[in-house]
N, C-alpha and C positions, 0 to 999 in steps of 0.2 A: 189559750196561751200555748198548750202545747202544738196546736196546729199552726200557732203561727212561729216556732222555730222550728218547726220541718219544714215550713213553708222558705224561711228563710236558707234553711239547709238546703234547700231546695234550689233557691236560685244560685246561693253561692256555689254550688256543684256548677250548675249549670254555666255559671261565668268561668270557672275555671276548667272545664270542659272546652270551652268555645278559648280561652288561653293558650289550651297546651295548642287545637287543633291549627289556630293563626301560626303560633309558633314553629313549631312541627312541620306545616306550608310553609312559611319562610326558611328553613334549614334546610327542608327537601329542592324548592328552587333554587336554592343557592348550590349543594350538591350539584345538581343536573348542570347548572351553567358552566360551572366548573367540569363535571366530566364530559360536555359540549368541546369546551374550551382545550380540555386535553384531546378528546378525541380527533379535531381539528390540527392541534400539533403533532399529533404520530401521523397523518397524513402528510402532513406537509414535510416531517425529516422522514417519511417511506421514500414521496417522491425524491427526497436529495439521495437517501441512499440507493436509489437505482440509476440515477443519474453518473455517480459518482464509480458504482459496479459498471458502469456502458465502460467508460471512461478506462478505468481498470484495463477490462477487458482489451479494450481501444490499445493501451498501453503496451500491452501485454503480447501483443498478436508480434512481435518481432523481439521477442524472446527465444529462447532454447524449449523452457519450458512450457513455452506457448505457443511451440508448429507441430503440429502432430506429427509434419514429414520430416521434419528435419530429429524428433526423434525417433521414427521411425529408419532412417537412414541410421543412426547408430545402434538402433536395434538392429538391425539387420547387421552390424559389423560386432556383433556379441556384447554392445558397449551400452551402461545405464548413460542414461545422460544427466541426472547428479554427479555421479562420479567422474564423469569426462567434465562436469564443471568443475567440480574440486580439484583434479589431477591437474589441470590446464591453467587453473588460478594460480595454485601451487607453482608453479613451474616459472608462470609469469611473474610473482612478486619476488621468488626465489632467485631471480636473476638482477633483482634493486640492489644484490646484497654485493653481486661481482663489482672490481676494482673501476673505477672509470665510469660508472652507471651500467644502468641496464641496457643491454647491447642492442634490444630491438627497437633501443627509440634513433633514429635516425641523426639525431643531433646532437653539438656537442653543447653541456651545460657552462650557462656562462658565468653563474652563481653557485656553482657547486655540482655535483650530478646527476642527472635527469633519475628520475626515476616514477616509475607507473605507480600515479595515485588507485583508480577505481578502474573496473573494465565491466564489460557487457556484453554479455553472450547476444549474438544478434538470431545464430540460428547455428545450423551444424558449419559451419563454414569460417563466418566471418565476428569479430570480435572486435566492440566498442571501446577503447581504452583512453583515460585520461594523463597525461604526464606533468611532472614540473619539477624544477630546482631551490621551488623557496620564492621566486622571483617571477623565472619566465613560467609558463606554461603553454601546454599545445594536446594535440589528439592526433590519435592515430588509427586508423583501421587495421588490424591484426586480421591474417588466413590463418586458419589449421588446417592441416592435416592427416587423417591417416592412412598410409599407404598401407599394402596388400601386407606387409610383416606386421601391421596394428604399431608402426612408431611415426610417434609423432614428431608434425614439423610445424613450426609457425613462423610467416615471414610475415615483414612490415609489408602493407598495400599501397597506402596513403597514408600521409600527417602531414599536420598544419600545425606550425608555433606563431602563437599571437603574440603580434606587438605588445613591448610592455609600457 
């Protein structure tokens, strides 16, 4: 009698052994597929975020920030080129505030007075700017420059007002 419930204790071990070890195989598979499953997603948003840095990049190459020569040229005139972008931004929105619009936009407002929404440094030179009244809008390419005293001048190059 007593060997036959060691005997029993026996197998019931034994069955619950072979329980957990099924078990245990089912969690561990399901684990791995899933960290399959993730590992396959971080490759797939690596390759967008490198795609999307080219891009950037891409973006970037007609920038201020992004011509090594064109800050190099203000280095060489003692000038950061952060600060020739803030001084220059400054200056430009600074003049939305005069009577009549802002005088660098070439046209007159026909809804009110033109003034420069956003601008874009293109390089040490030339400057991307958007305008409008409410109504119409248009663009304009802005020059700066600094002459040999370090003062600045900026005159209108080109603008276009689109049809409204």
């Amino acid at each position: 009698m007593k060997s036959r419930i060691f005997m029993y204790l026996f197998f019931f071990a034994l069955l619950f052994i072979i329980f957990q070890y099924m078990n245990e195989k089912s969690i561990f598979e399901s684990q791995e597929n899933k960290i399959n499953s993730l590992t396959e997603k971080v490759t797939v948003y690596q390759d967008s975020i490198e795609v999307l840095n080219d891009r950037v990049a891409d973006l970037n190459y007609f920038t201020l920030q992004g011509n090594d020569n064109a800050m190099t040229y203000l280095e060489n005139l003692g000038l950061e080129s952060d600060s020739v972008q803030t001084i220059i931004s400054e200056m430009i929105y600074d003049k939305n505030l005069e009577k009549g619009g802002n005088p660098l936009i070439p046209y007159e407002g026909m809804e009110g007075e033109l003034r420069v929404n956003k601008i874009k440094f293109l390089n040490h030179r030339w400057i991307l700017a958007d305008f409008s009244d409410g109504t119409y809008w248009g663009e304009m390419i802005l020059e700066y420059f600094y002459n040999e005293n370090l003062d600045l001048e900026i005159t209108p190059v080109a603008s276009v007002l689109y049809p409204n």
